[in-house]
MIVO-943681 format. One record per atom (N, C-alpha, C): atom name; x, y, z; chain. Coordinates in steps of 0.02 Angstrom, whole numbers, always signed. Atoms other than C-alpha are relative to their C-alpha. Example, Ala and Ser with C-alpha at 12.3 -4.5 7.8 and 13.67 -1.06 7.14 Angstrom:
2
<r><name>N</name><east>+45</east><north>-59</north><up>+0</up><chain>A</chain></r>
<r><name>CA</name><east>+615</east><north>-225</north><up>+390</up><chain>A</chain></r>
<r><name>C</name><east>+45</east><north>+60</north><up>+0</up><chain>A</chain></r>
<r><name>N</name><east>-42</east><north>-59</north><up>-3</up><chain>A</chain></r>
<r><name>CA</name><east>+684</east><north>-53</north><up>+357</up><chain>A</chain></r>
<r><name>C</name><east>-39</east><north>+55</north><up>+37</up><chain>A</chain></r>
***
This chain:
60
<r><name>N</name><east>+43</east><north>-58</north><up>+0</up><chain>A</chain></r>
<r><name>CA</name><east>+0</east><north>+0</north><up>+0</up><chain>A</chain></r>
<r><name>C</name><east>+45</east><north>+62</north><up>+0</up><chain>A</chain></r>
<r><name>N</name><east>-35</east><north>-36</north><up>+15</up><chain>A</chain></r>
<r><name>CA</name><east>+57</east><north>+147</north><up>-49</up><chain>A</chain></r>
<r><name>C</name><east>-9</east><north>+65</north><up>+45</up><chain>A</chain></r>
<r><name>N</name><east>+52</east><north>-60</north><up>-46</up><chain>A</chain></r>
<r><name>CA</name><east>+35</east><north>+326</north><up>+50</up><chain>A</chain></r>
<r><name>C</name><east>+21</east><north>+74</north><up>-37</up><chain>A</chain></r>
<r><name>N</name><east>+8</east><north>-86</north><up>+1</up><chain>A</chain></r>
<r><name>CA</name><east>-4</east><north>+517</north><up>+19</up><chain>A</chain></r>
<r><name>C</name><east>-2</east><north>+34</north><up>+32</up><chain>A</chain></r>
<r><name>N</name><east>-15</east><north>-62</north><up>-36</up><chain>A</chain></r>
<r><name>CA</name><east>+34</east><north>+686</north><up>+74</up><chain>A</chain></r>
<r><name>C</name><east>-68</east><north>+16</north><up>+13</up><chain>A</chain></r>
<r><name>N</name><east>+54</east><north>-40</north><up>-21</up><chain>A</chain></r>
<r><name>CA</name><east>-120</east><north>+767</north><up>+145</up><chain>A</chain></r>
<r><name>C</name><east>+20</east><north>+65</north><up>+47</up><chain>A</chain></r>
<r><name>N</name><east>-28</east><north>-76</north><up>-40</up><chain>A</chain></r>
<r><name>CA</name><east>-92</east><north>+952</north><up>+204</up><chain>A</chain></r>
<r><name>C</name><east>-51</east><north>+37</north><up>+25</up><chain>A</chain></r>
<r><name>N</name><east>+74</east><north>-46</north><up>-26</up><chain>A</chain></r>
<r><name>CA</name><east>-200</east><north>+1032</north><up>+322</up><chain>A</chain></r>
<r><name>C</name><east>+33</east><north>+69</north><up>+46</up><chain>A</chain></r>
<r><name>N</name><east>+2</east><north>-80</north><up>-58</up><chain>A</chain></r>
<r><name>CA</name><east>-209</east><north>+1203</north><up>+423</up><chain>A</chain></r>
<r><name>C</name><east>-62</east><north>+3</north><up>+37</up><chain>A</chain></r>
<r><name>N</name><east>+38</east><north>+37</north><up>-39</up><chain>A</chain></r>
<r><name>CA</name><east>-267</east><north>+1188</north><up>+567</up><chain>A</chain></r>
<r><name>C</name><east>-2</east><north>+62</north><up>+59</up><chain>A</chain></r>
<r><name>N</name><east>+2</east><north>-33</north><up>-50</up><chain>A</chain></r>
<r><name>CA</name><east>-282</east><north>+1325</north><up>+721</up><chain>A</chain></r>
<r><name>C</name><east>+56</east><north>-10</north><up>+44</up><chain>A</chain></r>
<r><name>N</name><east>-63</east><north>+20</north><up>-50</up><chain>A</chain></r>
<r><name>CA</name><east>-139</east><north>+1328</north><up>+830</up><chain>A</chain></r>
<r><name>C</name><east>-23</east><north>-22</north><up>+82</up><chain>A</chain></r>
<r><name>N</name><east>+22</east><north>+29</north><up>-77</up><chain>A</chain></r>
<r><name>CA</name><east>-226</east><north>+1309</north><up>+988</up><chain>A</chain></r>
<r><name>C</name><east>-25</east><north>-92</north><up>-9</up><chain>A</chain></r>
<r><name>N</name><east>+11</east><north>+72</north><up>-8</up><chain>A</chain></r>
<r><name>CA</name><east>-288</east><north>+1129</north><up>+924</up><chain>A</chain></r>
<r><name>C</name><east>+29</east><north>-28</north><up>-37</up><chain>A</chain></r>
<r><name>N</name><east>-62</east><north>+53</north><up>-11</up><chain>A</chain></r>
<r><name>CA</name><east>-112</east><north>+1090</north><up>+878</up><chain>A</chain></r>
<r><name>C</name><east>+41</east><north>-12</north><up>+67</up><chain>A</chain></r>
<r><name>N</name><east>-25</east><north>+7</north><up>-82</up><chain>A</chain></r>
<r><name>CA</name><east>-48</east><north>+1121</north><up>+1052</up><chain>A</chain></r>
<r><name>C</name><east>-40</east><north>-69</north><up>+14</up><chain>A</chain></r>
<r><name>N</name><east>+16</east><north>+74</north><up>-26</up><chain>A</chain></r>
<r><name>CA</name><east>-179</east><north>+1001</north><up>+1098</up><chain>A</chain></r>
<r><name>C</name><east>+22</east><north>-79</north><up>-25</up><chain>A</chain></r>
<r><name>N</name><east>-29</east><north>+70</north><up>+50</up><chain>A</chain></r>
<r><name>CA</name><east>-133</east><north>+872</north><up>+959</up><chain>A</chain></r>
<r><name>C</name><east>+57</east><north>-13</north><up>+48</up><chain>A</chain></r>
<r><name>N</name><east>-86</east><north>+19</north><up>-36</up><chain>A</chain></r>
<r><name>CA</name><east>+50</east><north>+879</north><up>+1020</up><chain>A</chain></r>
<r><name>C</name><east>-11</east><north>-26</north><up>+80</up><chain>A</chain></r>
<r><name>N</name><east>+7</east><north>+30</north><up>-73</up><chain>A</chain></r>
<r><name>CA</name><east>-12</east><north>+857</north><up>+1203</up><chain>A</chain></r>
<r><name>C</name><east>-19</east><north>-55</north><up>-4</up><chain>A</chain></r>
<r><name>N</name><east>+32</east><north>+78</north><up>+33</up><chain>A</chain></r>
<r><name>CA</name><east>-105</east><north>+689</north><up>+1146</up><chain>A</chain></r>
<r><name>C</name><east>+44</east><north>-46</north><up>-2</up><chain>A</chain></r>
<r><name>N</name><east>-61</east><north>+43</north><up>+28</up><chain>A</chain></r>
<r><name>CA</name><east>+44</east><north>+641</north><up>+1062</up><chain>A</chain></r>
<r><name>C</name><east>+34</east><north>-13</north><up>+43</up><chain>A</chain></r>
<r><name>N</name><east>-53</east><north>+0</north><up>-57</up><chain>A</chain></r>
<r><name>CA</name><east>+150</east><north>+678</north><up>+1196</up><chain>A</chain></r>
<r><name>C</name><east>-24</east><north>-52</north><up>+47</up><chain>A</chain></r>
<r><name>N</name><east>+29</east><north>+39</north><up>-66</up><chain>A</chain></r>
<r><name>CA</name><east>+71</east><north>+577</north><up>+1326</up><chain>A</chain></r>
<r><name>C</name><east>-15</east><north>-73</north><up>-27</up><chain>A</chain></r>
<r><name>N</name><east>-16</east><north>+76</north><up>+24</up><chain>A</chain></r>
<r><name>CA</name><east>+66</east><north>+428</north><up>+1214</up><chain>A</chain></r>
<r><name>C</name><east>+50</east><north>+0</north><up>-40</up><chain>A</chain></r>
<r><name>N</name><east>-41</east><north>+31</north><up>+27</up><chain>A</chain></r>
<r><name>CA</name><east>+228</east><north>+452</north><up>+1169</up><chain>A</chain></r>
<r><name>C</name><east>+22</east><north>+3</north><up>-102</up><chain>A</chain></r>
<r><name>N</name><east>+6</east><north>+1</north><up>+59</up><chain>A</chain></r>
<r><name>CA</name><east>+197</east><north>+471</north><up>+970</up><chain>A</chain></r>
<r><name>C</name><east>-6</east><north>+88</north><up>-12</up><chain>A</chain></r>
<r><name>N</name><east>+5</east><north>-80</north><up>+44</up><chain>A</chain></r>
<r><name>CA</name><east>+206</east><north>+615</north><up>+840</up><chain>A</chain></r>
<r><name>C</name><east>-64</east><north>+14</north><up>+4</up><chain>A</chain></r>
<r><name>N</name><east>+66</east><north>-25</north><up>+9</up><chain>A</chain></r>
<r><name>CA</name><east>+89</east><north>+718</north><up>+811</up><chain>A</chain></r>
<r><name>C</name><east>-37</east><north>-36</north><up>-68</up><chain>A</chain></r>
<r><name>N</name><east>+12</east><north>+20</north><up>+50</up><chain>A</chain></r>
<r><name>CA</name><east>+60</east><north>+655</north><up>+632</up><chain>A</chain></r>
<r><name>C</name><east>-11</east><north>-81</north><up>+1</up><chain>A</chain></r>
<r><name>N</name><east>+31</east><north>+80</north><up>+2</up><chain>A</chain></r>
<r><name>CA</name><east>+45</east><north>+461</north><up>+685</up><chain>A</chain></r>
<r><name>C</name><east>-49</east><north>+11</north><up>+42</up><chain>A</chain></r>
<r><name>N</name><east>+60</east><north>-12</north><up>-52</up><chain>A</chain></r>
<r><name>CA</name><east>-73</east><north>+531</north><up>+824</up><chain>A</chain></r>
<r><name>C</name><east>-52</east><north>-2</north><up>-38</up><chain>A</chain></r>
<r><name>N</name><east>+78</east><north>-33</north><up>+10</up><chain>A</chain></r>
<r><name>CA</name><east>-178</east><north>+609</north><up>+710</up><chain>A</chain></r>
<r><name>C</name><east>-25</east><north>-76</north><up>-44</up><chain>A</chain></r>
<r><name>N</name><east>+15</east><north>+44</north><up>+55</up><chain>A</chain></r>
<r><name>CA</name><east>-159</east><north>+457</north><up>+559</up><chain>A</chain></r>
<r><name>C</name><east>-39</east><north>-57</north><up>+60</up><chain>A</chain></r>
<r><name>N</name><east>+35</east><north>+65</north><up>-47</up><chain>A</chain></r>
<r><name>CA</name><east>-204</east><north>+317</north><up>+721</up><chain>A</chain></r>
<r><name>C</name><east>-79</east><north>+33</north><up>+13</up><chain>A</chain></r>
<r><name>N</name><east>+58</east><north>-31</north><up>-32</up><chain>A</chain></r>
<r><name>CA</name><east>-348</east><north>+439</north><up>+787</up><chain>A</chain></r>
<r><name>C</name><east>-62</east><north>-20</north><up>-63</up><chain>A</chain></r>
<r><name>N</name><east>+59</east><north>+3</north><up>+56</up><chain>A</chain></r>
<r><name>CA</name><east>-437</east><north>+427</north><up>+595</up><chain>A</chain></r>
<r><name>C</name><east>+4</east><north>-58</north><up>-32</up><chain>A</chain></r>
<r><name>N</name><east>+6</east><north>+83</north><up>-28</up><chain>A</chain></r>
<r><name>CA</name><east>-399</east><north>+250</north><up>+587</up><chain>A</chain></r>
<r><name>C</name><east>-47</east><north>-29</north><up>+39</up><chain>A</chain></r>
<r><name>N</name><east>+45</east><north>+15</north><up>-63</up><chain>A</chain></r>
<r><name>CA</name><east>-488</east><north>+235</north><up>+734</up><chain>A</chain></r>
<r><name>C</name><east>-81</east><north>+1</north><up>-27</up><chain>A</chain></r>
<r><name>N</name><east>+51</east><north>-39</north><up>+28</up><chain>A</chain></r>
<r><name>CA</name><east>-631</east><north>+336</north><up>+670</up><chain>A</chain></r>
<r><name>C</name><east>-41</east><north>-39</north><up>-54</up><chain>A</chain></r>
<r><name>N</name><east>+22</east><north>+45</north><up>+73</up><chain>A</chain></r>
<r><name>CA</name><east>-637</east><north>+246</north><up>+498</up><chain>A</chain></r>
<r><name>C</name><east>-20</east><north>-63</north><up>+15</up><chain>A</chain></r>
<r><name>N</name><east>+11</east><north>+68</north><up>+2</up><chain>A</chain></r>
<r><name>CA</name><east>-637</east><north>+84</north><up>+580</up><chain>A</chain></r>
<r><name>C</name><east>-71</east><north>+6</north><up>+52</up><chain>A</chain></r>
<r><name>N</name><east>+41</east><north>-10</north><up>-13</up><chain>A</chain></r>
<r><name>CA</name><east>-773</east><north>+128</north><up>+703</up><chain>A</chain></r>
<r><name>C</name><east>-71</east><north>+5</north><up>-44</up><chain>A</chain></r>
<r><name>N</name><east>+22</east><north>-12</north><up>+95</up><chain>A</chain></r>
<r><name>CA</name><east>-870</east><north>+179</north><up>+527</up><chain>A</chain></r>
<r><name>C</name><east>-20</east><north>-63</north><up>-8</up><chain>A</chain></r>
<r><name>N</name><east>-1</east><north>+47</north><up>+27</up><chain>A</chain></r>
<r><name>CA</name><east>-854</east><north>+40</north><up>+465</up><chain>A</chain></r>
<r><name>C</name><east>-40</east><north>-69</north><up>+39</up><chain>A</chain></r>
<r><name>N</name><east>+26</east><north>+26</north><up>-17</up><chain>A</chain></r>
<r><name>CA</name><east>-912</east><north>-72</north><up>+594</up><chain>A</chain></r>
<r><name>C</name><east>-71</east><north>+0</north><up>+50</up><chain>A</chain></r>
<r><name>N</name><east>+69</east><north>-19</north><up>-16</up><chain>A</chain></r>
<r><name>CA</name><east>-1073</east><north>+26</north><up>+658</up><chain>A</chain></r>
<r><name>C</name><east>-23</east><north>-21</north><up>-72</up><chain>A</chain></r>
<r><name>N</name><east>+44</east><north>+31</north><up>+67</up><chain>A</chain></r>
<r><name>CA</name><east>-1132</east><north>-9</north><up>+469</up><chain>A</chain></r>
<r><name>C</name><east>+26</east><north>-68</north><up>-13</up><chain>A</chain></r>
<r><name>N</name><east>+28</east><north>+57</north><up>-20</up><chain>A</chain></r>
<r><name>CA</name><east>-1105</east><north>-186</north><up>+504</up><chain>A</chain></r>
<r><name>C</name><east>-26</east><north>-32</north><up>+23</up><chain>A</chain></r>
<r><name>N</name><east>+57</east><north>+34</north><up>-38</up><chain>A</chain></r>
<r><name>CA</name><east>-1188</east><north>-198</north><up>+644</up><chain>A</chain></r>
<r><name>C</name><east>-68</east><north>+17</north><up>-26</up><chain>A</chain></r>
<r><name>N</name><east>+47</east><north>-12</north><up>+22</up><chain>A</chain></r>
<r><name>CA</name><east>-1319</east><north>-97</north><up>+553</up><chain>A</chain></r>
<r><name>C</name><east>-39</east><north>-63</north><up>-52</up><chain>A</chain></r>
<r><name>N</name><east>+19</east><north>+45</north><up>+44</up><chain>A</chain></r>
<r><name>CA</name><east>-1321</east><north>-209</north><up>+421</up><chain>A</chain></r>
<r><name>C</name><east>-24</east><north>-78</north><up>+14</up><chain>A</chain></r>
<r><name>N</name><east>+16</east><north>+71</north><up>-25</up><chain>A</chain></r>
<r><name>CA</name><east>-1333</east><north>-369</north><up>+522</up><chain>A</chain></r>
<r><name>C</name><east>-62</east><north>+16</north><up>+20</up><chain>A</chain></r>
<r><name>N</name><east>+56</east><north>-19</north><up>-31</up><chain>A</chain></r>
<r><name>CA</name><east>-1484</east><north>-300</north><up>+629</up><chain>A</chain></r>
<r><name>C</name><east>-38</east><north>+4</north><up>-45</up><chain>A</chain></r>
<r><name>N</name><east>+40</east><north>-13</north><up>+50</up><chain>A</chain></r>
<r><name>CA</name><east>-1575</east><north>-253</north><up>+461</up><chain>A</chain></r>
<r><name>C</name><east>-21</east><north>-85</north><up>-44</up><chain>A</chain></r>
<r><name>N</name><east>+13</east><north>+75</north><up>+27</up><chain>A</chain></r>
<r><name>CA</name><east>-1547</east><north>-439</north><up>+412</up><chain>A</chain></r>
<r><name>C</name><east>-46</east><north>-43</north><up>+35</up><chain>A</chain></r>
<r><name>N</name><east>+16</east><north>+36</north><up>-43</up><chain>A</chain></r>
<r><name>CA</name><east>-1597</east><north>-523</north><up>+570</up><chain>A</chain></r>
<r><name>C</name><east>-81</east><north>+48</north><up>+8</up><chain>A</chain></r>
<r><name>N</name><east>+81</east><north>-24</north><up>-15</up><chain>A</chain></r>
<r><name>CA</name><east>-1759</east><north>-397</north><up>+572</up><chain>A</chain></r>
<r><name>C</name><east>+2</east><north>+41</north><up>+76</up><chain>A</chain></r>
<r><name>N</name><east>+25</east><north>-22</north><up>-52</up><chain>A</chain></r>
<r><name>CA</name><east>-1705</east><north>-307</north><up>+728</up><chain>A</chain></r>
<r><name>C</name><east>+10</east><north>+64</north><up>+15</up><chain>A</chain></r>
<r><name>N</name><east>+2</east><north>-54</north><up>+17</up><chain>A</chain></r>
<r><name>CA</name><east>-1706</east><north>-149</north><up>+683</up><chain>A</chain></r>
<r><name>C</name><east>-84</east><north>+22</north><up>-32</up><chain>A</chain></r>
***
């Protein structure tokens, strides 16, 4: 798998926080943020499976 640049601007007060995040687990800011929407995506992903199971089973 291959990866891309993504460039954002962002407020400085909620990069301080980023960096505090990071800091406290230890990681960059930039794997903080890539794990955090990881997180996110995979969460995603498996509420619309459970959706999708429930819609099967009728319990929805």
């Amino acid at each position: 798998m291959g990866s891309t640049v993504l460039s954002l601007r962002i407020d400085g007060e909620l990069l301080d926080r980023l960096r505090e995040h990071a800091a406290r687990r230890g990681m960059s800011v930039q794997d903080y943020v890539v794990r955090t929407l990881i997180r996110d995506d995979f969460d995603e992903r498996f509420q619309a499976a459970v959706d999708e199971t429930q819609k099967f089973y009728g319990l929805t």
